[in-house]
N, C-alpha and C positions, 0 to 999 in steps of 0.2 A: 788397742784403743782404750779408753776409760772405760773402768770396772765398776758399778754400780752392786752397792750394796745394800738389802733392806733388810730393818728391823721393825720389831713391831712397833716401837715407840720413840719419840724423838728423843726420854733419857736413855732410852739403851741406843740409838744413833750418835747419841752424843758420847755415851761409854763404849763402843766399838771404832769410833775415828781415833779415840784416844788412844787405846787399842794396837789398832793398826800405825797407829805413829811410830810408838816403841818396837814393834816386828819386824815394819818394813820402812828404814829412817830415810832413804829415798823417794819415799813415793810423799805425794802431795793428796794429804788426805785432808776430806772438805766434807761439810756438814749441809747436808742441804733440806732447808726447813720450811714444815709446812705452815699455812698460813693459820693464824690463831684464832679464825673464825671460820664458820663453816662456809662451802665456796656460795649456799642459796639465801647466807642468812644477809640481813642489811647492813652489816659492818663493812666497813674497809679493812684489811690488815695493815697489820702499824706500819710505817714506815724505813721503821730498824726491820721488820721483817723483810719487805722491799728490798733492803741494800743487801740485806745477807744472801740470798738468794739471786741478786745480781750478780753478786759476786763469783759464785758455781758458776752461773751461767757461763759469762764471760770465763772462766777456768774452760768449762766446757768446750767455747767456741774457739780460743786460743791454745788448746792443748798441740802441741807439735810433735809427741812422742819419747820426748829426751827424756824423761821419766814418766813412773806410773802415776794415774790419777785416778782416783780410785774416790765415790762421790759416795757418801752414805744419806741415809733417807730414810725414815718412818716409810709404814704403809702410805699412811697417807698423803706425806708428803711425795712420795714413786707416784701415786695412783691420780691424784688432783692433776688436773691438762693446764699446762704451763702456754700463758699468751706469747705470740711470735711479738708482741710487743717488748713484752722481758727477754724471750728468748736471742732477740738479735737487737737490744737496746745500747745504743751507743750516746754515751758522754757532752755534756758542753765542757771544754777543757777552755780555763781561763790562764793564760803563762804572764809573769809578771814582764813588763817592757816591750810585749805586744801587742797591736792594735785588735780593737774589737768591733764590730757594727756598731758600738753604741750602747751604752745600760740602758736604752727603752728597748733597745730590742734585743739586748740578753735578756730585761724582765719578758719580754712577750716567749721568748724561747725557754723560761723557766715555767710559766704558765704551760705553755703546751708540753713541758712533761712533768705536769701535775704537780706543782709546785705550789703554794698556798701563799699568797703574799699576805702580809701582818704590820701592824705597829713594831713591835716587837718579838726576837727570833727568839724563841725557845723549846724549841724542838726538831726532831729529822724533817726532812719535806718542808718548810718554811722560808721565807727572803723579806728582806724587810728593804725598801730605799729612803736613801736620804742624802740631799745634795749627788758627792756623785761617789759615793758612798754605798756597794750592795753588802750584807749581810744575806746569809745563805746556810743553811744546816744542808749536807748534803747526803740521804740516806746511809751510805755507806761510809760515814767518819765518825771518830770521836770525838771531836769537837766541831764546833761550827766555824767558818770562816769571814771575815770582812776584808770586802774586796774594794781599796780607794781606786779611785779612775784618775786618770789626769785628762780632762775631754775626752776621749774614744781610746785609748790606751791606759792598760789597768798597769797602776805604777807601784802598788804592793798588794800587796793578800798576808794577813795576817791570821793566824787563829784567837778565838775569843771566849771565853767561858759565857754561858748564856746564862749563868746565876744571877753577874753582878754586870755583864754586859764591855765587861773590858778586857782589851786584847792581852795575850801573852805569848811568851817566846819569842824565840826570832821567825824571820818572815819566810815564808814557803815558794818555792821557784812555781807551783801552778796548783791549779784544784781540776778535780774533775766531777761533776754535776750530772751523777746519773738519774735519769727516773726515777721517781717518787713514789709509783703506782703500778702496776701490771697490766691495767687500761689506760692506755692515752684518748685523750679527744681529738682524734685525727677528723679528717673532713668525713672520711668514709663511716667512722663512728656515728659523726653527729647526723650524717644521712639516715644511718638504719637505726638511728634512734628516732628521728622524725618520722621515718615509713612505720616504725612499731607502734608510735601513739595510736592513732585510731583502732586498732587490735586490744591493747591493752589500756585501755582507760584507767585500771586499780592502779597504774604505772604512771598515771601523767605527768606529776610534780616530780619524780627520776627522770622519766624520758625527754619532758621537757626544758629538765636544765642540763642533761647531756646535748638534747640536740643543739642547745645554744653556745653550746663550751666551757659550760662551769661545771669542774669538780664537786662530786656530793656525794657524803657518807654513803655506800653502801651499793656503790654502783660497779662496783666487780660482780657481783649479784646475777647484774645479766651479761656477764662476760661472753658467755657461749650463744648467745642471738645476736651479739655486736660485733665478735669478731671470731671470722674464720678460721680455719686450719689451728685448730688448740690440740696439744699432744701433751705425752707426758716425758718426764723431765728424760727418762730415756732415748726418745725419738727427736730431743729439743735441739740437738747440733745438726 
């Protein structure tokens, strides 16, 4: 199975993948990082953080055996309880020349996995509309994409620089749009956040715009009273 390595700090994590690279040039050696904030403090972690550790994940959960995979990790980042919302987070996958529900309800499905809608896109975790037109940063890319619709059917996906706002390269066969966040506002969320108000009053402006389904700085925070079963990245497949 995957072999889990830790170090004490995410430069020497990042100096040991590299490491292992040149040792052993078969294995699939992956960095898995902790969040850049502390897990009680009121910050979110950024959203490049989000995709890079999706990325393990899913390494994690698709590993087949055909080679080694071998995950390296700070303390902190082994020791931090990784949410089953990261843990088993799957994709909106947009393919150019097939039909979609619809851009109001890819934005509503961008929304529920924590996606920030904006005027304009310049940064991970953000989508912008217009006409029928989605702009979309998707944590886990280097560049941002804009997706033209033709009605309900996405009829190119382009990449875009978010400098100057104009696309470049040629056009991409599909995107994939994973989670933004390691808390989603699922119903069950916004339930045990409504049951927590009257408990926590110092909370009410978090818990009350978690119970209602808007995303707000700092609310991984209560990750472990909102949702169950949280492990660590060892126990996450």
């Amino acid at each position: 199975g995957p072999l889990l390595l830790i170090a004490a700090t995410s430069r020497e994590a990042d100096a040991m993948r590299a490491a292992i690279a040149s040792i052993v040039p078969d294995a699939e050696a992956v960095e898995f990082p902790a969040w850049e904030t502390l897990p009680h403090e009121r910050l979110s972690p950024s959203a490049e953080t989000v995709g890079r550790r999706a990325e393990v994940l899913r390494s994690l959960r698709e590993h087949d055996g055909s080679h080694p995979l071998i995950i390296v990790a700070s303390v902190r980042a082994a020791l931090q309880p990784v949410s089953p919302h990261a843990a088993h987070a799957t994709p909106i996958v947009l393919r150019a020349g097939e039909e979609t529900p619809g851009l109001d309800q890819v934005a509503r499905a961008l929304v529920a996995h924590a996606y920030t809608r904006v005027d304009m896109v310049t940064r991970r975790g953000e989508f912008a509309m217009r006409g029928g037109i989605l702009d979309v940063f998707p944590p886990t890319a280097e560049h941002a994409v804009r997706v033209d619709f033709f009605g309900d059917e996405v009829d190119q996906i382009r990449r875009f620089a978010v400098a100057d706002q104009r696309s470049a390269g040629e056009p991409v066969p599909q995107v994939a749009l994973w989670p933004a966040r390691e808390l989603l506002l699922t119903d069950e969320v916004r339930e045990r956040a409504a049951a927590l108000l009257p408990r926590f009053p110092a909370l009410g402006t978090l818990l009350e715009k978690i119970g209602q389904g808007i995303a707000v700085e700092g609310m991984e925070s209560l990750l472990p009273q909102l949702v169950p079963d949280l492990a660590p990245v060892a126990a996450a497949d």
